[in-house]
ZAZA-168912 format. One record per residue: residue number from 1; z, x, y of N, C-alpha, C in turn. Coordinates in nm, 2 decimals, decimal comma, padded with zeros to 4 digits. Layout:
residues N
+-----+--------+--------+--------+--------+--------+--------+--------+--------+--------+
|   k |    n_Z |    n_X |    n_Y |   ca_Z |   ca_X |   ca_Y |    c_Z |    c_X |    c_Y |
+-----+--------+--------+--------+--------+--------+--------+--------+--------+--------+
| NUM |      Z |      X |      Y |      Z |      X |      Y |      Z |      X |      Y |
...
+-----+--------+--------+--------+--------+--------+--------+--------+--------+--------+
//
This chain:
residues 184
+-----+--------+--------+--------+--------+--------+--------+--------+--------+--------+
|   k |    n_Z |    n_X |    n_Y |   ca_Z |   ca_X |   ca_Y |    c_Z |    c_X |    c_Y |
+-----+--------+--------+--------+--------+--------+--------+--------+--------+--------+
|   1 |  08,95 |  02,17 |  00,77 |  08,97 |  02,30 |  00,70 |  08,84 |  02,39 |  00,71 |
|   2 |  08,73 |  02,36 |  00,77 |  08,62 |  02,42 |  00,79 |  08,61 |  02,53 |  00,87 |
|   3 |  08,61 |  02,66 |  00,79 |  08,56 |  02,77 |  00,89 |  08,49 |  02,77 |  01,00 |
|   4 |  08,36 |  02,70 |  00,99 |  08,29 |  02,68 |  01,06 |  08,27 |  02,55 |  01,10 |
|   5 |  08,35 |  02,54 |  01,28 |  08,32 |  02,42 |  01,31 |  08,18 |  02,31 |  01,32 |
|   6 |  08,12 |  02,40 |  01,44 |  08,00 |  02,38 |  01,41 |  07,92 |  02,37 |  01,29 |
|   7 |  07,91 |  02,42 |  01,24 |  07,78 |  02,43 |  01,07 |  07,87 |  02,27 |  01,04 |
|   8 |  07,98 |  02,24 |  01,04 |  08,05 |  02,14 |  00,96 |  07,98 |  01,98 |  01,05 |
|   9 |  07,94 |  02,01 |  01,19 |  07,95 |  01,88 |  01,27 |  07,82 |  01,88 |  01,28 |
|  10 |  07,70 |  02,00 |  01,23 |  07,59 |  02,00 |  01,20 |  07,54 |  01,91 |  01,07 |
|  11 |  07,62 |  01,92 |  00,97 |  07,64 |  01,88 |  00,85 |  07,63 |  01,72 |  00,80 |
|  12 |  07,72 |  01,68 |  00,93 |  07,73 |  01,57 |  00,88 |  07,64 |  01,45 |  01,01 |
|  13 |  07,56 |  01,55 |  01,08 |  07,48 |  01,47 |  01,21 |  07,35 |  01,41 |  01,14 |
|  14 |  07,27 |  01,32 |  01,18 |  07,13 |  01,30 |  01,12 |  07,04 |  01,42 |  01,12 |
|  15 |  06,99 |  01,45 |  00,97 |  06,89 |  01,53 |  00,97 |  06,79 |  01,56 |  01,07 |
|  16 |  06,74 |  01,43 |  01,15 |  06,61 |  01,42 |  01,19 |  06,57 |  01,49 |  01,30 |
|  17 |  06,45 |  01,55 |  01,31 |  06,41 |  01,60 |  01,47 |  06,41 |  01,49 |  01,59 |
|  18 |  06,40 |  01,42 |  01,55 |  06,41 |  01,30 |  01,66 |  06,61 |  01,30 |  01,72 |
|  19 |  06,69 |  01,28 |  01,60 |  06,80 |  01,31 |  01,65 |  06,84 |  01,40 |  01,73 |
|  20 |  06,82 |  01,52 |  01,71 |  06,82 |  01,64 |  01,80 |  06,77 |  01,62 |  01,90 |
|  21 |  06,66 |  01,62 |  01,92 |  06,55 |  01,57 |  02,06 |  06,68 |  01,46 |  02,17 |
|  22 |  06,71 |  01,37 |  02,06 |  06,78 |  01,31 |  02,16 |  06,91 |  01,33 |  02,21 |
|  23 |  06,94 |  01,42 |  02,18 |  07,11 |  01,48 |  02,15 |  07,05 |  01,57 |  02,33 |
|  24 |  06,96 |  01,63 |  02,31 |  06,89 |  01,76 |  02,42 |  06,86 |  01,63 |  02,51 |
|  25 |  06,80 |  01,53 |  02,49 |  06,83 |  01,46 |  02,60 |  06,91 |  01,35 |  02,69 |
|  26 |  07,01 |  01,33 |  02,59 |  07,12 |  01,30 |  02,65 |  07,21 |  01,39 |  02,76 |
|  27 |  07,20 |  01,52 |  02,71 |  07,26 |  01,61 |  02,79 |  07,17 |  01,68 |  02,91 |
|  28 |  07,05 |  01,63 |  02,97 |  06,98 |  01,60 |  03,05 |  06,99 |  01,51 |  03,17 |
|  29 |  06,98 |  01,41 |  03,07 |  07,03 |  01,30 |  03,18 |  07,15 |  01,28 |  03,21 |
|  30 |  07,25 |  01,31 |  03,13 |  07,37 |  01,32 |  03,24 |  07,39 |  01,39 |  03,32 |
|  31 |  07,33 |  01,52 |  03,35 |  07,31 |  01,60 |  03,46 |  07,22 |  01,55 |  03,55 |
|  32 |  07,10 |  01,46 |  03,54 |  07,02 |  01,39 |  03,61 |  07,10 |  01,30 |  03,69 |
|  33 |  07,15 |  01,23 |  03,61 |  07,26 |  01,11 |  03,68 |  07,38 |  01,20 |  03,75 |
|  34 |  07,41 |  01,27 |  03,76 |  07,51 |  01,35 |  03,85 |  07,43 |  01,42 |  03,96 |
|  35 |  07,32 |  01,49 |  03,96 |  07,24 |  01,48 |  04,06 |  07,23 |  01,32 |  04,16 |
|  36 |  07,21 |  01,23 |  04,08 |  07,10 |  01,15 |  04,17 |  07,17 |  01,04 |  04,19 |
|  37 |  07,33 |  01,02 |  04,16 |  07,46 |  00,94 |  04,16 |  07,46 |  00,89 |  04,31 |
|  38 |  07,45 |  00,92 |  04,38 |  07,44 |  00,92 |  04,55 |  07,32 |  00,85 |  04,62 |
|  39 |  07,17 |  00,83 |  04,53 |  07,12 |  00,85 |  04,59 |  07,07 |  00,66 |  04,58 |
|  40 |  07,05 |  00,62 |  04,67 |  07,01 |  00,45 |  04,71 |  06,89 |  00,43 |  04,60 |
|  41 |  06,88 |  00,28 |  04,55 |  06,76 |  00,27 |  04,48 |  06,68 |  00,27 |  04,56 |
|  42 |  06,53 |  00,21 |  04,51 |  06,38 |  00,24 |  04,57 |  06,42 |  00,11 |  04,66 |
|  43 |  06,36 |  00,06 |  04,78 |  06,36 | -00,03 |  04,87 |  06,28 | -00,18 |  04,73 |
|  44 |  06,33 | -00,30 |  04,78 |  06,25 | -00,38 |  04,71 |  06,08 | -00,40 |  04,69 |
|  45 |  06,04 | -00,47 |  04,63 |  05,87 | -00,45 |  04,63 |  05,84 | -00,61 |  04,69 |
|  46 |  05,78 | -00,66 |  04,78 |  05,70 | -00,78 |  04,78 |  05,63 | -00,83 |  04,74 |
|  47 |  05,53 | -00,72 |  04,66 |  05,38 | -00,75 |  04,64 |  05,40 | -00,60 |  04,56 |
|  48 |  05,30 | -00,58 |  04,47 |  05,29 | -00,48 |  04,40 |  05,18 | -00,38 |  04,49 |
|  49 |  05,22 | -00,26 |  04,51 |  05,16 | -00,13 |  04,58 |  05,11 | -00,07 |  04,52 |
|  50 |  04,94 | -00,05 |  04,57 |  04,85 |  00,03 |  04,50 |  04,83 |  00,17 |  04,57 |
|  51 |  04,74 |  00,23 |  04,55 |  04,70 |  00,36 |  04,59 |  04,68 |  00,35 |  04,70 |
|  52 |  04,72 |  00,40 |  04,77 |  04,67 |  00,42 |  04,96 |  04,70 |  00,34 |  05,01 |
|  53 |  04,87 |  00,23 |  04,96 |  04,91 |  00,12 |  05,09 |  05,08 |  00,21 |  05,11 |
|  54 |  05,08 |  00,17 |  05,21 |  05,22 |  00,18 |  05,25 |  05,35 |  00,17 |  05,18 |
|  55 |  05,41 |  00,22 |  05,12 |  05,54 |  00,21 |  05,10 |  05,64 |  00,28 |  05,18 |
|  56 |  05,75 |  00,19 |  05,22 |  05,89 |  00,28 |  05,26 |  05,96 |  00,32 |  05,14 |
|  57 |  05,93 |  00,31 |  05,05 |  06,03 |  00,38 |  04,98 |  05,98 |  00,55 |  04,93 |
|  58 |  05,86 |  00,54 |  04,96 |  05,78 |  00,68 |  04,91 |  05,82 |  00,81 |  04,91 |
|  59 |  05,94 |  00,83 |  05,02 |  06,00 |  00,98 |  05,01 |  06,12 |  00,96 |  04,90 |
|  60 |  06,17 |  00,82 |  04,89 |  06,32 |  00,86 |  04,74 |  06,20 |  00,87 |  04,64 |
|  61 |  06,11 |  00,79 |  04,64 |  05,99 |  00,78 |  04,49 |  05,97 |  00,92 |  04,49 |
|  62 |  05,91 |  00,98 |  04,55 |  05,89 |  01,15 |  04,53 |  06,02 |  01,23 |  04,46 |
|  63 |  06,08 |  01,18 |  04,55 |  06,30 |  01,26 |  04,53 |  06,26 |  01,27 |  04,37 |
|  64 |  06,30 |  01,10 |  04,34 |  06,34 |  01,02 |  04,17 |  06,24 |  01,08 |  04,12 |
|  65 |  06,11 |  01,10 |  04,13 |  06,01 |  01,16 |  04,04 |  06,01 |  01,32 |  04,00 |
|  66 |  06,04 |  01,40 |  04,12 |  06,04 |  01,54 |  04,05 |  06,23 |  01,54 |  03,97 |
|  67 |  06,28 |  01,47 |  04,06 |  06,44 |  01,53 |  03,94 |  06,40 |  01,50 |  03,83 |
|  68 |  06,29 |  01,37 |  03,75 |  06,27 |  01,35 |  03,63 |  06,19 |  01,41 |  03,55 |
|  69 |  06,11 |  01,47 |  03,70 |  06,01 |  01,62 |  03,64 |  05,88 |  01,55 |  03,57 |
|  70 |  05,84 |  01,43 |  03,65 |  05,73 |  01,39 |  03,68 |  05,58 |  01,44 |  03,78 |
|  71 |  05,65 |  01,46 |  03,89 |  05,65 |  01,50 |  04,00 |  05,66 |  01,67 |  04,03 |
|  72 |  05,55 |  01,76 |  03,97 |  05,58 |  01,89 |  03,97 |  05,66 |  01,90 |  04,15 |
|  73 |  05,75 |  02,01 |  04,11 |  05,81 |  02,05 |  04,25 |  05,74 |  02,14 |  04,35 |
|  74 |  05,61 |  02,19 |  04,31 |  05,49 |  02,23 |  04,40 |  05,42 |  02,14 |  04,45 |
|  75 |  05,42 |  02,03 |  04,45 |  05,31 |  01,92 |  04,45 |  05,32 |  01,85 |  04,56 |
|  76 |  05,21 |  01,89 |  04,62 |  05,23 |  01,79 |  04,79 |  05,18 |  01,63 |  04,75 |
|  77 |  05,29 |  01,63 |  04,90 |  05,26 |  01,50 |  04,90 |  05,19 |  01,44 |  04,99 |
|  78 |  05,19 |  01,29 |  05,02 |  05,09 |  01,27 |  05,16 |  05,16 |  01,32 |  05,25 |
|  79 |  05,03 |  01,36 |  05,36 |  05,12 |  01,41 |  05,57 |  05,21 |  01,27 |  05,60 |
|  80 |  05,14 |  01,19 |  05,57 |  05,25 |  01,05 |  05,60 |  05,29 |  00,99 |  05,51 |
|  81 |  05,45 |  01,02 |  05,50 |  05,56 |  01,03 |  05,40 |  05,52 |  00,82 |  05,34 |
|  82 |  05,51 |  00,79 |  05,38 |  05,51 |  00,65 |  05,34 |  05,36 |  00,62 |  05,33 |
|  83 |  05,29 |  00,64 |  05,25 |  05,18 |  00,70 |  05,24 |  05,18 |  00,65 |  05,09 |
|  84 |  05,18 |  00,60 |  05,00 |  05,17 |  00,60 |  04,82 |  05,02 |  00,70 |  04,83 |
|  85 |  05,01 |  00,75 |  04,77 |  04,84 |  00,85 |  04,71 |  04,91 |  00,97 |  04,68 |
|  86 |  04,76 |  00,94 |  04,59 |  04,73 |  01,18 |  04,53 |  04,85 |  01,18 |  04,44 |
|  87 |  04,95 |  01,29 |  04,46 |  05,03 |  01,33 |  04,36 |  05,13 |  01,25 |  04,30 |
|  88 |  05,15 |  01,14 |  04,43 |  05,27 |  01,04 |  04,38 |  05,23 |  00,93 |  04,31 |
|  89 |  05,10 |  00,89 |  04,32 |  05,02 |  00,81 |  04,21 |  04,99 |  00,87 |  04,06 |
|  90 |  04,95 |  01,05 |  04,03 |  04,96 |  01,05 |  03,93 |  05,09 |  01,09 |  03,87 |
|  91 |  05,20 |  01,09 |  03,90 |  05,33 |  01,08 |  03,91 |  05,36 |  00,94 |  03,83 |
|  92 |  05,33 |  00,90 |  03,87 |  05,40 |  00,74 |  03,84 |  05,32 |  00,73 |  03,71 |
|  93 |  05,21 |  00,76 |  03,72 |  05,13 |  00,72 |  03,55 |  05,19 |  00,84 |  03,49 |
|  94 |  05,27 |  00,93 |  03,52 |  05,31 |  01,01 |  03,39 |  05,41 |  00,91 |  03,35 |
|  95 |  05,51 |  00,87 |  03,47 |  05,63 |  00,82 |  03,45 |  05,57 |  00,68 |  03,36 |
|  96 |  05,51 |  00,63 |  03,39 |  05,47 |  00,47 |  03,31 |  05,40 |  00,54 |  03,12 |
|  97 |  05,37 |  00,59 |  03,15 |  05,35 |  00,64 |  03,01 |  05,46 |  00,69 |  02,94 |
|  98 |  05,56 |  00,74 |  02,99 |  05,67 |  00,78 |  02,92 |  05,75 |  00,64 |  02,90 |
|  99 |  05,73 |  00,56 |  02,99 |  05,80 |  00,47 |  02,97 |  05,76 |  00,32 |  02,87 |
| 100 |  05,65 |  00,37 |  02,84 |  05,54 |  00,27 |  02,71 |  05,49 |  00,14 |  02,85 |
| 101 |  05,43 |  00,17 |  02,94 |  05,43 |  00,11 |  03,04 |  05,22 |  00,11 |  03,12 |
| 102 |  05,13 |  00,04 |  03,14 |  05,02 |  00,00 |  03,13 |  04,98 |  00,11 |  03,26 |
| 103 |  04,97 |  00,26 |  03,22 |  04,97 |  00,36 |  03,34 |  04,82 |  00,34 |  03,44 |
| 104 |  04,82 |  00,24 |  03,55 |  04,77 |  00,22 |  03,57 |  04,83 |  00,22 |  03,76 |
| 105 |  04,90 |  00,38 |  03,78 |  04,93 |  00,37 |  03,88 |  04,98 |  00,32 |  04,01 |
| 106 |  05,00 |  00,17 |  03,95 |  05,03 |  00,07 |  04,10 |  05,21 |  00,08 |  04,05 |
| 107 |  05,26 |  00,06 |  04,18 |  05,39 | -00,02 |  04,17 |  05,42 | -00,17 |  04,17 |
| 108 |  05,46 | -00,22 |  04,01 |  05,47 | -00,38 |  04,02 |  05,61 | -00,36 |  03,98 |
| 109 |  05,62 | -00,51 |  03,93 |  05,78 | -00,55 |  03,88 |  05,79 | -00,43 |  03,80 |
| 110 |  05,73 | -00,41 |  03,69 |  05,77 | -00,37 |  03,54 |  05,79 | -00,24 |  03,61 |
| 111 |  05,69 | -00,10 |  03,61 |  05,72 | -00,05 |  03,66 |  05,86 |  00,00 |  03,82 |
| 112 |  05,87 | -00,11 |  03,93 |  05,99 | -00,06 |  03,95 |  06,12 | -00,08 |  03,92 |
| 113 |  06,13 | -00,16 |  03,84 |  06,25 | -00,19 |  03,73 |  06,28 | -00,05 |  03,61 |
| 114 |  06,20 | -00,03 |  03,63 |  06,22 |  00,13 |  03,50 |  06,22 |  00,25 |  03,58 |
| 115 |  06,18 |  00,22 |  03,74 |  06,21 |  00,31 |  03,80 |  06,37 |  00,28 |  03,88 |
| 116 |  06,39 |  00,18 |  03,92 |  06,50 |  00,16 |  03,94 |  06,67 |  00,15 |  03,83 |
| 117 |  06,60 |  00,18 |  03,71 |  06,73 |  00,19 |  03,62 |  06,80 |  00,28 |  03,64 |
| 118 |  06,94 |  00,29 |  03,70 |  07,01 |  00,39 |  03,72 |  07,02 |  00,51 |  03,61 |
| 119 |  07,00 |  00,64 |  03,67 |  06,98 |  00,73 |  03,53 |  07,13 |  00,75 |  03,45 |
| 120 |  07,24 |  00,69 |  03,49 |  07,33 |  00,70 |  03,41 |  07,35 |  00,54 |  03,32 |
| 121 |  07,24 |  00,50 |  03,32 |  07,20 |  00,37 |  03,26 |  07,13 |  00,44 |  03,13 |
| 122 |  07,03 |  00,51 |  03,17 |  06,94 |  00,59 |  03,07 |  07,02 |  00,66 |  02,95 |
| 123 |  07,14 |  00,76 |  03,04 |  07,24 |  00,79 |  02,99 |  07,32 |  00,70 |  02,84 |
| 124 |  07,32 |  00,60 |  02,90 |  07,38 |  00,54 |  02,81 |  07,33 |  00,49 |  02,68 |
| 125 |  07,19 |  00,44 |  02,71 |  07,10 |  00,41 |  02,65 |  07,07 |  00,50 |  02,51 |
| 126 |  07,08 |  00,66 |  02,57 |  07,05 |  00,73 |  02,49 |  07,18 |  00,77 |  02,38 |
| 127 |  07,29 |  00,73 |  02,45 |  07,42 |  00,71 |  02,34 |  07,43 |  00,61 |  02,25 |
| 128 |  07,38 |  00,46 |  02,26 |  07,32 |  00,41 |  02,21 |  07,25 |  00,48 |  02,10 |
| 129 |  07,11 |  00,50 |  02,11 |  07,01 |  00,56 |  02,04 |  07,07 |  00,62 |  01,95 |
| 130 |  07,16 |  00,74 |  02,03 |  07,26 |  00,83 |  01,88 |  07,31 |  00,78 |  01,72 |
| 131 |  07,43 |  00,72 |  01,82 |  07,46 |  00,59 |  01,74 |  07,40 |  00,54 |  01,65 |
| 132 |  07,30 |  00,46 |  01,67 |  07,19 |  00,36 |  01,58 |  07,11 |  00,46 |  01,48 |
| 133 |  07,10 |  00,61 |  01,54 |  07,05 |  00,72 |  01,44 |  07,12 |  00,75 |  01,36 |
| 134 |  07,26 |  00,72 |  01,39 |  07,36 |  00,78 |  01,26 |  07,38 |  00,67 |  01,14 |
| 135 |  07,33 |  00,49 |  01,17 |  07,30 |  00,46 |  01,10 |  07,17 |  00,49 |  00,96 |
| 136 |  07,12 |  00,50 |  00,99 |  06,97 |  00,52 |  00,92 |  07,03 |  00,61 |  00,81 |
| 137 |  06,97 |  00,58 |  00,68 |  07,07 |  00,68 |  00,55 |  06,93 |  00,78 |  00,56 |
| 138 |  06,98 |  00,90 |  00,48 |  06,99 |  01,03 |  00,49 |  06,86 |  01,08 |  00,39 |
| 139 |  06,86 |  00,99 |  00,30 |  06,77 |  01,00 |  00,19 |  06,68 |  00,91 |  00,14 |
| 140 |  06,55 |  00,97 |  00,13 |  06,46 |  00,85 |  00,13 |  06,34 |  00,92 |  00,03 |
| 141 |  06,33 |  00,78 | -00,09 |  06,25 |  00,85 | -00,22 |  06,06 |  00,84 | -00,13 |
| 142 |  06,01 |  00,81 | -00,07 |  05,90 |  00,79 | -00,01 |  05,94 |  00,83 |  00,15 |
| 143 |  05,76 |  00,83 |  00,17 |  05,78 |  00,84 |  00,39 |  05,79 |  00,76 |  00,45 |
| 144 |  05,89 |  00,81 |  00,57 |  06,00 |  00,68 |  00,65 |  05,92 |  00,61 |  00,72 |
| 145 |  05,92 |  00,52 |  00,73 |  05,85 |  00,41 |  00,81 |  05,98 |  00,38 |  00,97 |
| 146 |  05,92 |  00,36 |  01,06 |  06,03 |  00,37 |  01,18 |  05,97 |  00,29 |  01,26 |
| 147 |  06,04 |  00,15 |  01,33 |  06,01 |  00,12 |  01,49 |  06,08 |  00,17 |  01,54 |
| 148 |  06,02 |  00,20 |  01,65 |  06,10 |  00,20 |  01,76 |  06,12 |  00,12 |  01,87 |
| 149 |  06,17 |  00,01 |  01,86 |  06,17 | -00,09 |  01,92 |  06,15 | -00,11 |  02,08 |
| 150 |  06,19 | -00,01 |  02,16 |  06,20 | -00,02 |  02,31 |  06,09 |  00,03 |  02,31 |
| 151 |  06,02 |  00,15 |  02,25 |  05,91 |  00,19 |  02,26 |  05,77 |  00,14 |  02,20 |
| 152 |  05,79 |  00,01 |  02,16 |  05,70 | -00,09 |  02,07 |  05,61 |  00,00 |  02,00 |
| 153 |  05,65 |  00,12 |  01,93 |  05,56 |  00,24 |  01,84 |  05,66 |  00,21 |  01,71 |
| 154 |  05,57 |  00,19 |  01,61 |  05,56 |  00,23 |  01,46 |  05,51 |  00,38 |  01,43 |
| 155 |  05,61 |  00,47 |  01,32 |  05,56 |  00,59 |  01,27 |  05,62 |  00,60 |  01,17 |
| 156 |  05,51 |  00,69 |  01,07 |  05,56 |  00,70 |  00,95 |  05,56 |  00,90 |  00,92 |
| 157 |  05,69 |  00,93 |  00,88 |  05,74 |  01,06 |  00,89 |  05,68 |  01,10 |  00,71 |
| 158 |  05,65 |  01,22 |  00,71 |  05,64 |  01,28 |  00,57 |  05,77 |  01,30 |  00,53 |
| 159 |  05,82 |  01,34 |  00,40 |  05,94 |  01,38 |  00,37 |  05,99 |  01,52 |  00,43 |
| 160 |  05,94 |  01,56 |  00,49 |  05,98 |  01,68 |  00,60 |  05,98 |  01,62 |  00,76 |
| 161 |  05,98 |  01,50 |  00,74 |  06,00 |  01,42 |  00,90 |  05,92 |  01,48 |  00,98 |
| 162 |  05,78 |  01,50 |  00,96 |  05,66 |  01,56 |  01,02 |  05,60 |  01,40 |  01,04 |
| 163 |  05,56 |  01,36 |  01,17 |  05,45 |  01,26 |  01,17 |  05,32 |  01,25 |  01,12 |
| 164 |  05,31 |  01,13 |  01,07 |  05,15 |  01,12 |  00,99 |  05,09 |  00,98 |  01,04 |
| 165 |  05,15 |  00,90 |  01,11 |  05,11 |  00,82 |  01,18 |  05,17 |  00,71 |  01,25 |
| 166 |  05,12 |  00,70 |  01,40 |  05,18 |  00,68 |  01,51 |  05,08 |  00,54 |  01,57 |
| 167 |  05,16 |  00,42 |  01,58 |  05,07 |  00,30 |  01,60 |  05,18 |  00,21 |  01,74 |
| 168 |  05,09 |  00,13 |  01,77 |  05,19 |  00,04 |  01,89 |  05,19 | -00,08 |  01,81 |
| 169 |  05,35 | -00,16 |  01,81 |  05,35 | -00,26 |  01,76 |  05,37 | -00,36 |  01,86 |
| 170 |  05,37 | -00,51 |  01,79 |  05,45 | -00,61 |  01,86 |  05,59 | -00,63 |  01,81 |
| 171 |  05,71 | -00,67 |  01,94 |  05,86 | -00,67 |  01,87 |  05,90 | -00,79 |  01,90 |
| 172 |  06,00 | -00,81 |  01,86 |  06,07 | -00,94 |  01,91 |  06,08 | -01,00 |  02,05 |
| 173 |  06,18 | -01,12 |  02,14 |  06,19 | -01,09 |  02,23 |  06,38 | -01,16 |  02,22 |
| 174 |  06,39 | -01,18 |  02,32 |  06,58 | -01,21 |  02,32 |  06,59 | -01,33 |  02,22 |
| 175 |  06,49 | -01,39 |  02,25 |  06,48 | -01,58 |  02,17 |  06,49 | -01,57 |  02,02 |
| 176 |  06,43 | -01,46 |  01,99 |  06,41 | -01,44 |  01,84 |  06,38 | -01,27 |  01,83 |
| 177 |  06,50 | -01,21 |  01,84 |  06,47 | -01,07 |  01,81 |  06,46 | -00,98 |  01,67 |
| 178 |  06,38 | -00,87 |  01,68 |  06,31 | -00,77 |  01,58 |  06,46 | -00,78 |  01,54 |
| 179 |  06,47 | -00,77 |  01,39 |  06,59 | -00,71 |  01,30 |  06,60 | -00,59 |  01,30 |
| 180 |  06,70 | -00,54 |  01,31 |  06,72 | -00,42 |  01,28 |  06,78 | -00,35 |  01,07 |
| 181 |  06,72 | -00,31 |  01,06 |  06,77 | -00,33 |  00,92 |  06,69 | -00,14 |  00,86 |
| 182 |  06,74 | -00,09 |  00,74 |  06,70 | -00,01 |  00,68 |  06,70 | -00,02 |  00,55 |
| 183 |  06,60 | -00,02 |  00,45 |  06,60 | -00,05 |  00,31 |  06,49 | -00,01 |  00,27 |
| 184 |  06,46 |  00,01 |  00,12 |  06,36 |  00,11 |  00,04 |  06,25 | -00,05 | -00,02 |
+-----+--------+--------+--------+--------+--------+--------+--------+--------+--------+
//
């Protein structure tokens, strides 16, 4: 019976700026993943690739890196495409930073595993995230304390959900995992 659809589906979503943020990026990456639905993953790794060795996968790593807007779209790359250096190395440390990942420009396991997650994986991930935000209650007599578990960061929000401090934690692992729980 609500006049207003919207104000009504506003109403009853999570308060939080974080929710929002993720709501704007969900709708991102599924346009990411419909771009990049076609496109082959990165070739396997043998040995982890440092600055100035050979990769064949170096022209899809460029591709995957600017569609995620790592990789400004002005930004040259090496004359010889299979080439790792310069722009596609500091590329990868943005991408490893975003990804809570030890930005130290090489390609190992960790890193191409987070490069190879299909972005309609990410996609999903982030529906997920929604979800588990709509858990979290609404009102809180003190400032929220928050893991974020994939991103092994603790923060604690003012009651205006402004950050006031931002730390890296240790989390569980599959054997014995972080609880999830919310309480005062």
């Amino acid at each position: 019976g609500a006049e207003d659809v919207q104000k009504a589906v506003t109403l009853v979503e999570p308060p939080f700026p974080a929710y929002r943020r993720t709501v704007k990026a969900l709708q991102v990456y599924r346009r990411l993943a419909l771009e990049d639905e076609k496109e082959k993953p990165l070739p396997r790794l043998k040995k982890t690739v440092k600055p100035g060795e050979r990769y064949s996968g170096a022209p899809r790593l460029a591709r995957l890196l600017r569609l995620l807007g790592d990789l400004p779209a002005s930004a040259a790359t090496a004359r010889e495409k299979t080439i790792y250096s310069g722009a596609l190395v500091k590329a990868v440390k943005r991408f490893q930073v975003r990804h809570g990942l030890e930005p130290d420009g090489r390609l190992g396991r960790e890193t191409f595993r987070e490069l190879n997650t299909p972005l309609g994986a990410r996609a999903a991930q982030l529906r997920l995230t929604l979800e588990r935000w709509r858990w979290i209650s609404r009102k809180f007599d003190r400032p929220m304390l928050i893991v974020n578990i994939p991103e092994f960061r603790l923060r604690v929000v003012d009651t205006e959900f402004r950050p006031v401090l931002s730390m890296r934690v240790v989390v569980g692992k599959r054997r014995s995992p972080t609880p999830v729980f919310s309480d005062q």
